[in-house]
Biotite code that builds the C-alpha atoms (Angstrom):
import biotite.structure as struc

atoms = struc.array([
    struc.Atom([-39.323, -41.131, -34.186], chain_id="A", res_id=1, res_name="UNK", atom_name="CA", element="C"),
    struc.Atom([-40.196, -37.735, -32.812], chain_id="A", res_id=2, res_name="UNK", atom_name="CA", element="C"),
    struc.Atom([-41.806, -36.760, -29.282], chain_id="A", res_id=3, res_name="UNK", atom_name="CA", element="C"),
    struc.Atom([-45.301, -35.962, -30.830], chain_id="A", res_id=4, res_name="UNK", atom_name="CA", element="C"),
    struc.Atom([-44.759, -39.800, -32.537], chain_id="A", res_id=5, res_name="UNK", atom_name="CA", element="C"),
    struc.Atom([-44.081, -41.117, -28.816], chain_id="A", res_id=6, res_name="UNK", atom_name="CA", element="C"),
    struc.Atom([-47.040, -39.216, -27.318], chain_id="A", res_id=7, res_name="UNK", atom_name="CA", element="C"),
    struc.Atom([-49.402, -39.868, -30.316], chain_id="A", res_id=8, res_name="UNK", atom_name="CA", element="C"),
    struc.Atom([-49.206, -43.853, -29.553], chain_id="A", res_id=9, res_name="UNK", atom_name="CA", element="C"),
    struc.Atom([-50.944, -43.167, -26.624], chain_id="A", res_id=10, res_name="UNK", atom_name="CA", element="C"),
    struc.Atom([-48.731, -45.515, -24.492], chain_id="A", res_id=11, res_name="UNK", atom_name="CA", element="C"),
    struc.Atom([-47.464, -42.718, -21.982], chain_id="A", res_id=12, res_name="UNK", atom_name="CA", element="C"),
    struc.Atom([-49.261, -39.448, -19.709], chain_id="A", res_id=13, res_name="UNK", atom_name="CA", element="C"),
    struc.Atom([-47.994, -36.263, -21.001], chain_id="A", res_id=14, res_name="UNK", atom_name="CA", element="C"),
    struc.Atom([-46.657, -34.219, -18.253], chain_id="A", res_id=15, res_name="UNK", atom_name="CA", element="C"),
    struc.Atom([-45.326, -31.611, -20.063], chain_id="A", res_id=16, res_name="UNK", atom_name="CA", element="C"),
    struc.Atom([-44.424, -31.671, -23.827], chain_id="A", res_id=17, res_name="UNK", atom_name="CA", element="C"),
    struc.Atom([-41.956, -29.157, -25.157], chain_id="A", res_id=18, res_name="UNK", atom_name="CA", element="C"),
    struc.Atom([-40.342, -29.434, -28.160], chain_id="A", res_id=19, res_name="UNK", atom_name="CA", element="C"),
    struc.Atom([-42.327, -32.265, -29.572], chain_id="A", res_id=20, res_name="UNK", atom_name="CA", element="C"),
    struc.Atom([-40.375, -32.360, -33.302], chain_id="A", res_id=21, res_name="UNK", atom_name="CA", element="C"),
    struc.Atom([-37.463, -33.489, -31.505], chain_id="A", res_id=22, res_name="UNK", atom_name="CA", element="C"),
    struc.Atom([-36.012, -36.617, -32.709], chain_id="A", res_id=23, res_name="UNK", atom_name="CA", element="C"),
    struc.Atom([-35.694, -39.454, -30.103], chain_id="A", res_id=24, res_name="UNK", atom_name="CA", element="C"),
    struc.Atom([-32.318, -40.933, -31.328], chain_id="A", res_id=25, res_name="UNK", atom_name="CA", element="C"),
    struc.Atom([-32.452, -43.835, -28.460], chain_id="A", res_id=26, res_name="UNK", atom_name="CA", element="C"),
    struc.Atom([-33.752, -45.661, -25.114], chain_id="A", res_id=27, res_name="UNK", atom_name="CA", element="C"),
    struc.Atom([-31.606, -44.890, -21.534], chain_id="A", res_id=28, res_name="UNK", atom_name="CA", element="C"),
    struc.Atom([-32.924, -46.462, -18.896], chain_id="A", res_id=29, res_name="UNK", atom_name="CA", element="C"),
    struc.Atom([-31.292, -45.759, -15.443], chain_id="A", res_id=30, res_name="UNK", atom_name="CA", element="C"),
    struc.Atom([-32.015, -44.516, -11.675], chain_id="A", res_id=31, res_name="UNK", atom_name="CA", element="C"),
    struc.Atom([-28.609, -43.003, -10.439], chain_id="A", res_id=32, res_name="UNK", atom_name="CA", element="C"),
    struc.Atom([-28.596, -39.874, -11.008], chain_id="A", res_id=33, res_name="UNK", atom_name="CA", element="C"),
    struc.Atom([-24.675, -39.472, -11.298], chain_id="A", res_id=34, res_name="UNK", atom_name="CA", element="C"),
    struc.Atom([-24.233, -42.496, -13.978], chain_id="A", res_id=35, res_name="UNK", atom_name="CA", element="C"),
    struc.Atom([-27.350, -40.495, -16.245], chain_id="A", res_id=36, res_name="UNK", atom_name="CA", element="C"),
    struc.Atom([-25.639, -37.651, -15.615], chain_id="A", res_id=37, res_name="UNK", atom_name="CA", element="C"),
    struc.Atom([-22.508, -39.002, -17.805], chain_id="A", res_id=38, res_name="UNK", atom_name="CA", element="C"),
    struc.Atom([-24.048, -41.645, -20.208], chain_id="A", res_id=39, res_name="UNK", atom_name="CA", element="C"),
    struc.Atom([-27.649, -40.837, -21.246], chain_id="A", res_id=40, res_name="UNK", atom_name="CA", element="C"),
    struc.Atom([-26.999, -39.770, -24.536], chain_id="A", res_id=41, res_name="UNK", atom_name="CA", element="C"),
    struc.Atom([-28.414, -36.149, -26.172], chain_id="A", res_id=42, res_name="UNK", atom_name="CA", element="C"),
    struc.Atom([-31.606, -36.249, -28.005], chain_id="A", res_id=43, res_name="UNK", atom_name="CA", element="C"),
    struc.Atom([-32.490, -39.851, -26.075], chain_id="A", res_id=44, res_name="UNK", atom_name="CA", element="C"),
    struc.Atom([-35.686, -41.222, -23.693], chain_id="A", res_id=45, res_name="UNK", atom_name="CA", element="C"),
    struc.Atom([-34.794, -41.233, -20.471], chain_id="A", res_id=46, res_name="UNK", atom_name="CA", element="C"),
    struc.Atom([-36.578, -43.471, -18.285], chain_id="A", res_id=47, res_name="UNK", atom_name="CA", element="C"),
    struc.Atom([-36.700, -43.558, -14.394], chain_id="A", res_id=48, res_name="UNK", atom_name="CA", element="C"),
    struc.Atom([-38.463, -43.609, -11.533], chain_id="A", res_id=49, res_name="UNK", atom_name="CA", element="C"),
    struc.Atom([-36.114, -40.605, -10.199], chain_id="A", res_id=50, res_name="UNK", atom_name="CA", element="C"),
    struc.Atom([-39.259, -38.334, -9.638], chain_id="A", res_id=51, res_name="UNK", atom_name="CA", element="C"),
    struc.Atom([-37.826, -34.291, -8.232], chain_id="A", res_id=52, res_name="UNK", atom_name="CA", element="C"),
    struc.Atom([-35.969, -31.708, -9.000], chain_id="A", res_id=53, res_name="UNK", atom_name="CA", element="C"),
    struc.Atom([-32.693, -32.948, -9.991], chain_id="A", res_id=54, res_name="UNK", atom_name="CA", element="C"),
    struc.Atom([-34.215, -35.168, -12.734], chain_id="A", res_id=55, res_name="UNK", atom_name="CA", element="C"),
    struc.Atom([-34.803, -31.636, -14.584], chain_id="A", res_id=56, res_name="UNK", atom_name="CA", element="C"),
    struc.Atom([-31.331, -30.492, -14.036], chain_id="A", res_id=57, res_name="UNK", atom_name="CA", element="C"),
    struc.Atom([-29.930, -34.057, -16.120], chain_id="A", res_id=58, res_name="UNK", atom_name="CA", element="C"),
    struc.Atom([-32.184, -34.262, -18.407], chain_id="A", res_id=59, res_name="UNK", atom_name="CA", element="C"),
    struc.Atom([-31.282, -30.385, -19.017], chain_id="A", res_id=60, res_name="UNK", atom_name="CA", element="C"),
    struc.Atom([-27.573, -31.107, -18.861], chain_id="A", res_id=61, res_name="UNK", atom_name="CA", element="C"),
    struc.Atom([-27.967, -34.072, -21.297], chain_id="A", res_id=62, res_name="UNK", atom_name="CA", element="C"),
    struc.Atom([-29.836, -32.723, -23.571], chain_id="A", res_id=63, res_name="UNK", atom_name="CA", element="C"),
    struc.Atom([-32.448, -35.468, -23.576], chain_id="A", res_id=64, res_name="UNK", atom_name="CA", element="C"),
    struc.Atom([-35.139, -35.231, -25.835], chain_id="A", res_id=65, res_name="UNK", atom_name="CA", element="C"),
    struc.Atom([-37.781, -36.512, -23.597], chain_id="A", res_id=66, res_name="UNK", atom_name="CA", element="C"),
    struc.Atom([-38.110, -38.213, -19.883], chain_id="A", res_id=67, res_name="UNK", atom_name="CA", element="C"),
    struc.Atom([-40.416, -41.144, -19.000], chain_id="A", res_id=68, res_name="UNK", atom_name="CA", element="C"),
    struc.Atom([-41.466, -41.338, -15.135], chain_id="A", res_id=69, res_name="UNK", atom_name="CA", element="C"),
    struc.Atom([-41.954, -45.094, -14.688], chain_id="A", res_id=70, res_name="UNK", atom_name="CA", element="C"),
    struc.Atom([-43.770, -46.907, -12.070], chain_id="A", res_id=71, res_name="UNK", atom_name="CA", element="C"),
    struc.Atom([-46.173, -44.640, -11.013], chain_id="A", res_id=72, res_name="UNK", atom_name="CA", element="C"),
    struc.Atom([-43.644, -42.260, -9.763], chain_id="A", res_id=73, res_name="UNK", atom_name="CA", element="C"),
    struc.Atom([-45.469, -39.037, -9.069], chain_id="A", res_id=74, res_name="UNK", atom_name="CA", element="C"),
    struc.Atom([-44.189, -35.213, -9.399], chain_id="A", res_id=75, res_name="UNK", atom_name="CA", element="C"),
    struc.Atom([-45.038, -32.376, -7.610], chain_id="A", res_id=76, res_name="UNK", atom_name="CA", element="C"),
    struc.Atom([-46.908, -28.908, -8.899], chain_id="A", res_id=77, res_name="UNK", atom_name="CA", element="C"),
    struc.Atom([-43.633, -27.510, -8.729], chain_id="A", res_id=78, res_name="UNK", atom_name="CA", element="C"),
    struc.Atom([-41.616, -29.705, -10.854], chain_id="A", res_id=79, res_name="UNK", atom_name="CA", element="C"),
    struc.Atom([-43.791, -30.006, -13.703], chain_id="A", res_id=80, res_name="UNK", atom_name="CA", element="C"),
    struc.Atom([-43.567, -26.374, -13.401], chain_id="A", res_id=81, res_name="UNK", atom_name="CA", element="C"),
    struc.Atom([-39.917, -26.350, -13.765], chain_id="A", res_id=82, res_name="UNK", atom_name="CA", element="C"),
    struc.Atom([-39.658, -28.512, -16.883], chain_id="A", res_id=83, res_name="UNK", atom_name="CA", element="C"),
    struc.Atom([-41.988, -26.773, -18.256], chain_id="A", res_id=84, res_name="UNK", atom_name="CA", element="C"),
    struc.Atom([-40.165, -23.366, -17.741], chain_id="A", res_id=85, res_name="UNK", atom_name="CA", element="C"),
    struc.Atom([-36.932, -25.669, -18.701], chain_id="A", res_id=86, res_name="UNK", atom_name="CA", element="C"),
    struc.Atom([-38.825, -27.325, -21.938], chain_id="A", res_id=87, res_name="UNK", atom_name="CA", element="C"),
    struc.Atom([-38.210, -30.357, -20.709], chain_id="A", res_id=88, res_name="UNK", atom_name="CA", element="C"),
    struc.Atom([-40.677, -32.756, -21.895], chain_id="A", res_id=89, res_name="UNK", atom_name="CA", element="C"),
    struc.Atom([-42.141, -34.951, -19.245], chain_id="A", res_id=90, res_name="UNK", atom_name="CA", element="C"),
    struc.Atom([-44.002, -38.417, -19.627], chain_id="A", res_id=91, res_name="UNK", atom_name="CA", element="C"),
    struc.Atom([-45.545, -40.412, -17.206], chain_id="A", res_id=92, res_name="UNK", atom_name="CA", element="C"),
    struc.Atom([-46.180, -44.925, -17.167], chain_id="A", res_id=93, res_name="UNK", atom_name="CA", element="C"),
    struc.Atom([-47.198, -47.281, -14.085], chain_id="A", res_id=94, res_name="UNK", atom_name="CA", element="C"),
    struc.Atom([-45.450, -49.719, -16.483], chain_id="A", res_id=95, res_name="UNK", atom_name="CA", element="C"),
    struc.Atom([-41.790, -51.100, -15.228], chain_id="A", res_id=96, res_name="UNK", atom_name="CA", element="C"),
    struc.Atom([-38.964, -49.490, -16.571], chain_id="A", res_id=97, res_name="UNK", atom_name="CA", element="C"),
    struc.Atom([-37.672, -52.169, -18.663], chain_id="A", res_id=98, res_name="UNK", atom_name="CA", element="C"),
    struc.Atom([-41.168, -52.505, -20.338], chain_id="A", res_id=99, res_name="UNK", atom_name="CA", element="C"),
    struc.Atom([-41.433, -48.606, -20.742], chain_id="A", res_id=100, res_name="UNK", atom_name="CA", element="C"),
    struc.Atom([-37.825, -48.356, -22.320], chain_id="A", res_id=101, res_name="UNK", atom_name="CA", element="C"),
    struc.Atom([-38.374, -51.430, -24.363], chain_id="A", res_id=102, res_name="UNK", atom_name="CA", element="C"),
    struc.Atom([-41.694, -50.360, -26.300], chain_id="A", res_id=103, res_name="UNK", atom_name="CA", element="C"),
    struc.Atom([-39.526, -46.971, -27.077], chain_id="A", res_id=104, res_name="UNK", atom_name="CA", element="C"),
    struc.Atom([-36.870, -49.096, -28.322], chain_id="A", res_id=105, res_name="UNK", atom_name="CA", element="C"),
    struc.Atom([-39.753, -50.904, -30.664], chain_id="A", res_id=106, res_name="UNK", atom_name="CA", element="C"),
    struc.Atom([-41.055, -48.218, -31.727], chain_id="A", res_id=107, res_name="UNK", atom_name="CA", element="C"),
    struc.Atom([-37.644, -46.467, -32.959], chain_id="A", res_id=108, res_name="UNK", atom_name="CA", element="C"),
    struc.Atom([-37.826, -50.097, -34.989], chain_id="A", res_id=109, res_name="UNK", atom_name="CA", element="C"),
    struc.Atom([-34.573, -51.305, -33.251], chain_id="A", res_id=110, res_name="UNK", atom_name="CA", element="C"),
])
């Protein structure tokens, strides 16, 4: 499944979409920043409710193809701004993130 896939089921906000060919090869669901920072795998959905700047700078260093703000969790201005001079694509959910991880993982038909 590929970004533009995710975001055409209409399940998530777009943030910020960047590279939406990419391939989404998986589901990684975590809050600590550190543990992301050495298992969320390249070219996966990473979901959290980890809403600022440092987010950006793991989901840049992991090469993840797209991140999924759960619960509500809110940015500011200046951090969409950011992943969007990054090309870090950005979704948003008020749903749980087991729930928002979990239709991902159903819709890459594992």
């Amino acid at each position: 499944m590929t970004v533009r896939e995710l975001v055409e089921a209409n399940i998530f906000t777009p943030l910020n979409i960047a590279d939406d060919t990419r391939e989404i090869t998986g589901v990684f669901c975590c809050d600590l920043l550190s543990v992301a920072m050495s298992k969320a795998p390249a070219g996966g959905c990473w979901v959290t409710v980890m809403g600022n700047i440092n987010t950006l700078a793991v989901a840049s260093l992991t090469d993840c193809a797209c991140v999924i703000l759960a619960e509500g969790t809110l940015l500011d201005d200046s951090v969409i701004e950011k992943a969007k001079a990054q090309d870090i694509t950005l979704l948003k959910t008020d749903l749980p993130i087991f729930e928002a991880g979990l239709m991902v993982h159903e819709r890459l038909g594992r």
